[in-house]
PyMOL CGO cylinders between C-alpha atoms (Angstrom):
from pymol import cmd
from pymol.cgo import CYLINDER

trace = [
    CYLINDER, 28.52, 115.65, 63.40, 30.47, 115.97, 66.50, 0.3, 1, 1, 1, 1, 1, 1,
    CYLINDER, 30.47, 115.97, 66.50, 34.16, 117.41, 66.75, 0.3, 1, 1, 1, 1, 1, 1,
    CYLINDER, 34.16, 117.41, 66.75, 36.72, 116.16, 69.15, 0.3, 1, 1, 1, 1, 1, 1,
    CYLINDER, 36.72, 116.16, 69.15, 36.68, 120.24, 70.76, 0.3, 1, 1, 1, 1, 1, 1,
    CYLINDER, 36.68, 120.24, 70.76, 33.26, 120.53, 70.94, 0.3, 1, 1, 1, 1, 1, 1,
    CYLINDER, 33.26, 120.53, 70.94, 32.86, 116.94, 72.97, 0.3, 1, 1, 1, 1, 1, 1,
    CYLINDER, 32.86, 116.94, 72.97, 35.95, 117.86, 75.46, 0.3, 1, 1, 1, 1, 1, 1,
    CYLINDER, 35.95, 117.86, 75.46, 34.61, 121.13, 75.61, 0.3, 1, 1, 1, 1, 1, 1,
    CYLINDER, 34.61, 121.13, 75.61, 31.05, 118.90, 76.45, 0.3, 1, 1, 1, 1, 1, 1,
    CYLINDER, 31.05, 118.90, 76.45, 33.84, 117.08, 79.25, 0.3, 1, 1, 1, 1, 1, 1,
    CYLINDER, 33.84, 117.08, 79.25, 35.16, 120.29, 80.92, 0.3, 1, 1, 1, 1, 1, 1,
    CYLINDER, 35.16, 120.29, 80.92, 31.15, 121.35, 81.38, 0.3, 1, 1, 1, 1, 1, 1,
    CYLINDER, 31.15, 121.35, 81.38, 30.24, 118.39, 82.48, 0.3, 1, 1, 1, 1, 1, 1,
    CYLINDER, 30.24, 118.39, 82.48, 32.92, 118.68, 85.32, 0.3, 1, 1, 1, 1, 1, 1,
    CYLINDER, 32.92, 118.68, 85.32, 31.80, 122.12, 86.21, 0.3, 1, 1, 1, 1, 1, 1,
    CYLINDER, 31.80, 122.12, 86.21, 28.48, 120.87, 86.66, 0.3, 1, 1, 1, 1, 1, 1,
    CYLINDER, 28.48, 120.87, 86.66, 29.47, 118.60, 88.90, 0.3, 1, 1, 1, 1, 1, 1,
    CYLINDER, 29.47, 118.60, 88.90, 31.20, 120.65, 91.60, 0.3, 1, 1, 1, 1, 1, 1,
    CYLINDER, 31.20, 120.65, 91.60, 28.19, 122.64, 91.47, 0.3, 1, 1, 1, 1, 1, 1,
    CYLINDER, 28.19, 122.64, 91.47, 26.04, 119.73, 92.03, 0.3, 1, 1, 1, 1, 1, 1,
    CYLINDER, 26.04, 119.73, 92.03, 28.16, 118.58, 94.51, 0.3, 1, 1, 1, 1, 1, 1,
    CYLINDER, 28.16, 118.58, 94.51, 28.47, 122.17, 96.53, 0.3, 1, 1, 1, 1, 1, 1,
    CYLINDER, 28.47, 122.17, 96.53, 24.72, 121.93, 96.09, 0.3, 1, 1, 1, 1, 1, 1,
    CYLINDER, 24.72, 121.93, 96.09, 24.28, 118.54, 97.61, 0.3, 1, 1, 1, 1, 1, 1,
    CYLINDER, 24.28, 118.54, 97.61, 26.31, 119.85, 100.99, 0.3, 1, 1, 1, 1, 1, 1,
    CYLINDER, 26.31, 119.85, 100.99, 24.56, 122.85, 101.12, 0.3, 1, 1, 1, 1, 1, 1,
    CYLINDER, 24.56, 122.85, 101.12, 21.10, 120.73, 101.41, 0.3, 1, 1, 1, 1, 1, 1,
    CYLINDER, 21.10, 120.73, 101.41, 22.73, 118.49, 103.41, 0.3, 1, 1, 1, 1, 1, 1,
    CYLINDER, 22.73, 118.49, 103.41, 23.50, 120.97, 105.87, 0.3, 1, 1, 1, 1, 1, 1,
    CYLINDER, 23.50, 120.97, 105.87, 19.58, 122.64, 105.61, 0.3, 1, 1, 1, 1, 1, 1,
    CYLINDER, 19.58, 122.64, 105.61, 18.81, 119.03, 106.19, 0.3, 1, 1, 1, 1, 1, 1,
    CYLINDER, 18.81, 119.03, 106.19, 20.90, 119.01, 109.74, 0.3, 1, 1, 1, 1, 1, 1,
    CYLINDER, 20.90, 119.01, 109.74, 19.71, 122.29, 110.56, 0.3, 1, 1, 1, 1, 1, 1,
    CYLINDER, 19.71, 122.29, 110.56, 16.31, 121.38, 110.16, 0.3, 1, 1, 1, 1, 1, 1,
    CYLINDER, 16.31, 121.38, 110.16, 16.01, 118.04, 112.18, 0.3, 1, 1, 1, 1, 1, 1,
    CYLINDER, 16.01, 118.04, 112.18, 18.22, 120.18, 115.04, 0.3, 1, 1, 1, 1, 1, 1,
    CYLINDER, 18.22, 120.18, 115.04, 15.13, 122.51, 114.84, 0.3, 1, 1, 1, 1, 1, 1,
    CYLINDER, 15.13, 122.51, 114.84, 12.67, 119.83, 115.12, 0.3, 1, 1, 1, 1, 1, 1,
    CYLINDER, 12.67, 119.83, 115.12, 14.29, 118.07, 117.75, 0.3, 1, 1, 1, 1, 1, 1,
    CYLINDER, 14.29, 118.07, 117.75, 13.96, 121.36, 119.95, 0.3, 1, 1, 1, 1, 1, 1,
    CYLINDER, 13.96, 121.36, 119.95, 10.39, 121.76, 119.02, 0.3, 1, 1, 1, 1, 1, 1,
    CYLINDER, 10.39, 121.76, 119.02, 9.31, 118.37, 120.10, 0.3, 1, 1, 1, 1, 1, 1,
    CYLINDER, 9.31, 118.37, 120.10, 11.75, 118.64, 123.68, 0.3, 1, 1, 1, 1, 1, 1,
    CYLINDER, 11.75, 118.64, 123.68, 9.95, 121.67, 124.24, 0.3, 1, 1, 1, 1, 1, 1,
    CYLINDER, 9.95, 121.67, 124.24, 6.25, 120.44, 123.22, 0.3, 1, 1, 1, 1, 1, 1,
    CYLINDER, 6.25, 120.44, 123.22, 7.52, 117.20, 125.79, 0.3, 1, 1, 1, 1, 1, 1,
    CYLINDER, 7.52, 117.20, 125.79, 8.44, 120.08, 128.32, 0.3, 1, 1, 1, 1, 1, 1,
    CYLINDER, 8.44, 120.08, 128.32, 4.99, 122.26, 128.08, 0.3, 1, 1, 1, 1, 1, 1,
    CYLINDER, 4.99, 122.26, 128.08, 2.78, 118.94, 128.41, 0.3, 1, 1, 1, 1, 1, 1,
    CYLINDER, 2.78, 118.94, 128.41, 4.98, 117.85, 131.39, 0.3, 1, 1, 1, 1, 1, 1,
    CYLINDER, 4.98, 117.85, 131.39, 4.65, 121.20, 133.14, 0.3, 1, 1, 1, 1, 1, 1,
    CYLINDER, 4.65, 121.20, 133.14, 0.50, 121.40, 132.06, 0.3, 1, 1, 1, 1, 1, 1,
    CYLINDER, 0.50, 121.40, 132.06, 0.17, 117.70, 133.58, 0.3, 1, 1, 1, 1, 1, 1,
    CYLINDER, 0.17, 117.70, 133.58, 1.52, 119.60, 136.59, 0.3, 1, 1, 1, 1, 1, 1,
    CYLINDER, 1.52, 119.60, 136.59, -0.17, 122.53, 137.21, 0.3, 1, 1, 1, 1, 1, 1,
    CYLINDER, -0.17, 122.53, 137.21, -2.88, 122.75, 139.71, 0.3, 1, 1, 1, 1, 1, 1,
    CYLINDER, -2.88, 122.75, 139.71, -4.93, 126.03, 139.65, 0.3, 1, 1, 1, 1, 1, 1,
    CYLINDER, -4.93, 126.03, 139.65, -6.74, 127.08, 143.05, 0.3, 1, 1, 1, 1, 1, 1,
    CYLINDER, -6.74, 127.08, 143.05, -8.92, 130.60, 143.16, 0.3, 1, 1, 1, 1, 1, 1,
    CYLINDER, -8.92, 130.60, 143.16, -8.80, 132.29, 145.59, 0.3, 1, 1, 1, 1, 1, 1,
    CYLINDER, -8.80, 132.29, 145.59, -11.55, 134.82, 146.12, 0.3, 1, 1, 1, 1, 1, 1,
    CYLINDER, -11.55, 134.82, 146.12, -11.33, 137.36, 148.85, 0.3, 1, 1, 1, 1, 1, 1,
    CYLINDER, -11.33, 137.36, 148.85, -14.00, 139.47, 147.52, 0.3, 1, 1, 1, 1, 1, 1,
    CYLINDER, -14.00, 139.47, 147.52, -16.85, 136.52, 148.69, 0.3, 1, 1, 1, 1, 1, 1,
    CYLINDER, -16.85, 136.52, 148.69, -18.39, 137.57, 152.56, 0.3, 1, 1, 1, 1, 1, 1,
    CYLINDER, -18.39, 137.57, 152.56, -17.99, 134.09, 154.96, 0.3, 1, 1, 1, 1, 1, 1,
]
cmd.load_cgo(trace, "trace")
């Protein structure tokens, strides 16, 4: 059987737990943000290396070859 201490005692936990969730939840959150800021530069600079490589023109040059 249940007493009425040991079910608020049960009500004060259950609080406790819930900050912590709650911190929890922001702190993913905030991996979350960091993450898709992280991704975002990853694709801006993939975008930027296949711009410059659809640019770039290589010419040899070789002086060691007799005319």
């Amino acid at each position: 059987m249940y007493t009425v201490e040991g079910l608020e005692h049960g009500i004060e936990r259950a609080k406790v737990n819930i900050v912590a969730l709650r911190k929890a939840i922001g702190k993913e959150k905030a991996t979350i943000r960091e993450y898709e800021t992280m991704i975002a530069a990853l694709r801006e600079k993939d975008r930027t290396q296949a711009e410059i490589r659809k640019n770039v023109r290589l010419e040899i040059v070789r002086d060691d070859i007799p005319e």
